[in-house]
C-alpha positions as CSV (number, residue, x, y, z in Angstrom):
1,X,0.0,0.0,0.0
2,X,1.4,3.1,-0.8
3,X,-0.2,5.6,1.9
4,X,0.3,8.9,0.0
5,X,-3.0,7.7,-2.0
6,X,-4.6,7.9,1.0
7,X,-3.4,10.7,3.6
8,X,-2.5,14.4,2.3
9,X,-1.0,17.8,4.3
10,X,-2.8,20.4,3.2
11,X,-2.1,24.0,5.2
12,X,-5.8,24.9,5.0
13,X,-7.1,21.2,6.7
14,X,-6.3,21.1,10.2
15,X,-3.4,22.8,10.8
16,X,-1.7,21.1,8.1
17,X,-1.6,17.8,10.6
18,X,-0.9,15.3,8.1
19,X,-4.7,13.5,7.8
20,X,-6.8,10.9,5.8
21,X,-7.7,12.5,2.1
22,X,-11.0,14.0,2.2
23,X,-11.8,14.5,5.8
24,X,-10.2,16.1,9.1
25,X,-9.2,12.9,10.4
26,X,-5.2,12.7,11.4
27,X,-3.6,10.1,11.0
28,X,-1.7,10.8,14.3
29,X,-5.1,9.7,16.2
30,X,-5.6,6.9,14.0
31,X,-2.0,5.6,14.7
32,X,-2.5,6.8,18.7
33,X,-6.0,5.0,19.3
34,X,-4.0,1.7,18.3
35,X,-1.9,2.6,20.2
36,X,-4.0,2.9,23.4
37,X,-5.2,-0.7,22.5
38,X,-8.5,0.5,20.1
39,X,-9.0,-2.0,17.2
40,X,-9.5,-1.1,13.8
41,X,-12.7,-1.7,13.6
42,X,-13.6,0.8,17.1
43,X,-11.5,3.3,15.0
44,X,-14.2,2.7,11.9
45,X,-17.0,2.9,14.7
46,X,-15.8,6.2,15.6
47,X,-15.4,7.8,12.5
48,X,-17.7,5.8,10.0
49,X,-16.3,7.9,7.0
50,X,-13.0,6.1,7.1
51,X,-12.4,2.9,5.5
52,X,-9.7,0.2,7.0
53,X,-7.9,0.8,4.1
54,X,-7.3,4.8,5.6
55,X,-6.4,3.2,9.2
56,X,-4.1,1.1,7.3
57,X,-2.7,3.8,5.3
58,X,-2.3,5.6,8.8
59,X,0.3,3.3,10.2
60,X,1.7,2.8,7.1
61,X,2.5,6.7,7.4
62,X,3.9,6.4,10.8
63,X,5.8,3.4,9.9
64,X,7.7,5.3,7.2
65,X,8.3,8.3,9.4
66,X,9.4,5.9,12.2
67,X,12.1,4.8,9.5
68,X,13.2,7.8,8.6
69,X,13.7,9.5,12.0
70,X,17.4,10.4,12.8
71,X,16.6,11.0,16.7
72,X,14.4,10.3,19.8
73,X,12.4,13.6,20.7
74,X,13.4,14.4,24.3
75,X,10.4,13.8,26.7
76,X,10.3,17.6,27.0
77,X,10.0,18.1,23.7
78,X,7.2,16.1,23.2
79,X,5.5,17.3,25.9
80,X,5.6,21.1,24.6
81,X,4.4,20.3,21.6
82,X,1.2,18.5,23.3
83,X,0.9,22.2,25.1
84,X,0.8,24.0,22.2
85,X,-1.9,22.2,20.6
């Protein structure tokens, strides 16, 4: 699967948070409700206009990012970006 068919960042959607082609979903909550233990299909309960093809395309996303990452954000990092949001 080649998620760029299926997530775009656009300035004008949400910030320009990377999300899922033709809706305000991030793919950072997709990627963090499995994370919290949510299955795919409670993600598609929650938001019925994604498909699992989007949830897959999701950590598909993150996977690639993962890969690509040249550090480890320092704990205080991360949490001052949460506070800005």
């Amino acid at each position: 699967m080649n998620w760029r068919d299926r997530i775009s960042i656009d300035p004008q959607i949400h910030h320009g948070k990377p999300c899922i082609k033709g809706t305000r979903v991030p793919a950072s909550v997709i990627v963090g409700s499995i994370a919290e233990g949510n299955s795919p299909q409670r993600i598609l309960k929650s938001w019925p206009q994604l498909t699992i093809e989007d949830v897959e395309a999701a950590l598909w996303f993150a996977s690639a990012l993962a890969a690509e990452a040249k550090a480890v954000p320092a704990e205080e990092d991360i949490e001052a970006e949460a506070d800005a949001e």
